[in-house]
Backbone as CSV, one residue per row, in Angstrom:
resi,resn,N_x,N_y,N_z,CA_x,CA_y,CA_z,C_x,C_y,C_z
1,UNK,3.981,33.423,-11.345,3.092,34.476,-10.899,3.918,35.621,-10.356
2,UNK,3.533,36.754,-10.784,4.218,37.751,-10.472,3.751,38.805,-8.801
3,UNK,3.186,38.035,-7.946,2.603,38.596,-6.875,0.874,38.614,-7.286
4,UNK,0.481,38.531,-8.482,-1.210,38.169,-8.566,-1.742,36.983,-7.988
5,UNK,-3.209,37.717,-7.798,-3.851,36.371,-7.183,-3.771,35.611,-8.215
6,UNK,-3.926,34.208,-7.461,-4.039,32.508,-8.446,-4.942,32.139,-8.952
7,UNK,-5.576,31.921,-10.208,-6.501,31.586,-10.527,-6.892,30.453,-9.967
8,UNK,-7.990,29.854,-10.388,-8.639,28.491,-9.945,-7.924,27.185,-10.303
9,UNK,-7.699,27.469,-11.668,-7.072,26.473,-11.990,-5.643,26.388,-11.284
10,UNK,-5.068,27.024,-11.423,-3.674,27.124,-10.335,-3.838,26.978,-9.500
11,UNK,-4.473,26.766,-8.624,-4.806,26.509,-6.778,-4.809,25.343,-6.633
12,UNK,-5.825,24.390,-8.058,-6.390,23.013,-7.778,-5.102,22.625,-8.585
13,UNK,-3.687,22.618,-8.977,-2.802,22.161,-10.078,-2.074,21.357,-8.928
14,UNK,-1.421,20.311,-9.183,-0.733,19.146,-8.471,0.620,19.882,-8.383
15,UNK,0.894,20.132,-9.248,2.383,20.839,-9.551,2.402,22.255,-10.200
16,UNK,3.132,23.047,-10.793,3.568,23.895,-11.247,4.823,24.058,-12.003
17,UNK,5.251,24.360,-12.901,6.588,24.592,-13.618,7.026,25.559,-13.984
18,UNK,7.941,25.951,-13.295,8.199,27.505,-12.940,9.409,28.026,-14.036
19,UNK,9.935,27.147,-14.526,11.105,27.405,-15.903,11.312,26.643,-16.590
20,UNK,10.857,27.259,-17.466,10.807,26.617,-18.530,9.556,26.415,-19.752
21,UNK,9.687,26.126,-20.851,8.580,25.848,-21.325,8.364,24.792,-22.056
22,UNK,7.645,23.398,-21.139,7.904,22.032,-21.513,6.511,22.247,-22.644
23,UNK,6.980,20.826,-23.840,5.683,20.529,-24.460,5.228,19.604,-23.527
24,UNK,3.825,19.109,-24.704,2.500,18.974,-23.763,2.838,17.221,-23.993
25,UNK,3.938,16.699,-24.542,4.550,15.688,-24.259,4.519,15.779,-23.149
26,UNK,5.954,16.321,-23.195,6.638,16.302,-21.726,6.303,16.511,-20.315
27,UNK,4.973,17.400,-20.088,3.975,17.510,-19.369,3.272,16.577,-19.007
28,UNK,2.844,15.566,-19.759,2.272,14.635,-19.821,3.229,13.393,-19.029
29,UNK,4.381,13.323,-19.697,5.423,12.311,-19.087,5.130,12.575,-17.882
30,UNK,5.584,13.807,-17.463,5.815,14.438,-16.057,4.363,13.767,-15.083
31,UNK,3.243,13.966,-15.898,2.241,13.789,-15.011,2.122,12.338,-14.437
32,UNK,2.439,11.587,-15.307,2.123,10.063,-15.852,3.167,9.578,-14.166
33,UNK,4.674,10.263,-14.476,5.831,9.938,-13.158,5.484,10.072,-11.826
34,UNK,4.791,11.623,-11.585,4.234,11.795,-10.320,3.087,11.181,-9.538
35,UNK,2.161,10.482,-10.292,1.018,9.744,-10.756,1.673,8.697,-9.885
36,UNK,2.460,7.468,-10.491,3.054,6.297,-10.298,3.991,6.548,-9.035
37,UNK,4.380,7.384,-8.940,4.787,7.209,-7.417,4.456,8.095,-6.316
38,UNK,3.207,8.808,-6.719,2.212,8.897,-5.198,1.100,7.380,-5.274
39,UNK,1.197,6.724,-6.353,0.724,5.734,-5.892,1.473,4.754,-5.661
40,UNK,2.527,4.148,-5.162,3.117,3.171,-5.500,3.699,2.908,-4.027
41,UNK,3.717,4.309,-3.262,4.136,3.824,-2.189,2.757,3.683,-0.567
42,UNK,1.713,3.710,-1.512,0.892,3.304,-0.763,0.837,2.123,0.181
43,UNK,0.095,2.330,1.477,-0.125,0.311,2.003,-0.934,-0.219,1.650
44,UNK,-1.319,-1.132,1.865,-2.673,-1.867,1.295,-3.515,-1.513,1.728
45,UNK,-4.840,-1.417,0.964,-6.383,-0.842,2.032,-6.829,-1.375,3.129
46,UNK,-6.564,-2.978,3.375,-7.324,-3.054,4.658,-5.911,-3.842,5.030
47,UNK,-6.472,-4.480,6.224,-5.445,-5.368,7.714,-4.573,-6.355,6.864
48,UNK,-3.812,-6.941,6.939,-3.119,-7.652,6.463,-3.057,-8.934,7.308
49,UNK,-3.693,-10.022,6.418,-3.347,-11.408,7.502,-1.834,-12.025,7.291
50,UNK,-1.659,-12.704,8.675,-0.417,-13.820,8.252,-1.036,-14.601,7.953
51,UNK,0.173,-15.098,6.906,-0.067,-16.453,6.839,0.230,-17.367,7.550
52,UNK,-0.236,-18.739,7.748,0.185,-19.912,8.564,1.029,-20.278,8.757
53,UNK,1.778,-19.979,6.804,2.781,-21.265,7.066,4.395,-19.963,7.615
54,UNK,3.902,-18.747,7.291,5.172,-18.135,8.058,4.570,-17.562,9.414
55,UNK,3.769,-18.130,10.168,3.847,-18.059,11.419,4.679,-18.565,12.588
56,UNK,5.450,-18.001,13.035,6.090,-18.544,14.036,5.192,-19.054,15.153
57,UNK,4.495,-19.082,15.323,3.317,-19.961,16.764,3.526,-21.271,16.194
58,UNK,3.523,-21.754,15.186,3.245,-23.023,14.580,4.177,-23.824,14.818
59,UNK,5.473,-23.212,15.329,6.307,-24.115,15.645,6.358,-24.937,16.988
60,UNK,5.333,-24.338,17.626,5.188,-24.802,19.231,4.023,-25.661,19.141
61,UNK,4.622,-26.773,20.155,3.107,-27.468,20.140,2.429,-27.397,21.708
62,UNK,0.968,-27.576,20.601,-0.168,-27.310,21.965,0.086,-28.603,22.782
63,UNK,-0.339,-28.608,24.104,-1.034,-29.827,24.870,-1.305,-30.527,24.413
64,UNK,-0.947,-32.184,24.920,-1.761,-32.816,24.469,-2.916,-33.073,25.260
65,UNK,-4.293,-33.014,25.313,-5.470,-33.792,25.991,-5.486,-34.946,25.750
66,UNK,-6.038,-36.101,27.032,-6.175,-36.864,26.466,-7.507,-37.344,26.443
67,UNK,-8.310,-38.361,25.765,-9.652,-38.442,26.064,-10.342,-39.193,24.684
68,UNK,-11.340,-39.333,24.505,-11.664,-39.888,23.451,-11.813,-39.166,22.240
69,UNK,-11.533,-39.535,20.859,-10.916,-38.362,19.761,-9.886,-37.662,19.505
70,UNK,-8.626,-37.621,20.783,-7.809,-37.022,21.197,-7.320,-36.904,19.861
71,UNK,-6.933,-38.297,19.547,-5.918,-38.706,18.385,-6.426,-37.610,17.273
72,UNK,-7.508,-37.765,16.946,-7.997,-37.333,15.593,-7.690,-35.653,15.481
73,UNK,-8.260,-34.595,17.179,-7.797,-33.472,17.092,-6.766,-32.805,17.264
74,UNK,-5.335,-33.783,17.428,-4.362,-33.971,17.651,-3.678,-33.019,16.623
75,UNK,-4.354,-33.224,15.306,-3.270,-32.350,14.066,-4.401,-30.967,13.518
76,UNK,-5.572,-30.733,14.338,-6.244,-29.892,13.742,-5.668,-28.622,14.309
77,UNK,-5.531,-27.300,13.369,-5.232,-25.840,13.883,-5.743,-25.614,15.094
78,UNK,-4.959,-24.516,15.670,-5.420,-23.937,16.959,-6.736,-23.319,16.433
């Protein structure tokens, strides 16, 4: 652009290519690259659980109670 206003389409364009004059290949490549890594370094959409078995809490043990059933809730999760 030579100091003119931007059209519409130029305002809403992801990119621009200022030298050169790529085909509509290569444009395309280009789009396909920028594409894949504004997505790629995304986080995941929601919370992320641990898992159990790489929890470090698991290595500690609870109390024991003692009482009737004890035994049985003895190996159930916190």
């Amino acid at each position: 652009m030579t100091g003119a206003e931007a059209t519409p389409e130029e305002r809403r364009a992801l990119f621009r290519v200022v030298r050169g004059e790529p085909s509509d290949a290569e444009l395309a490549a280009l789009t396909v690259v920028l594409a894949a890594a504004a997505t790629s370094g995304a986080p995941p959409a929601g919370p992320v659980e641990r898992d159990r078995w790489s929890d470090p809490s698991v290595a500690f043990r609870t109390p024991l109670h003692p009482g009737p059933g004890a035994w049985r809730t003895s190996t159930w999760p916190r």
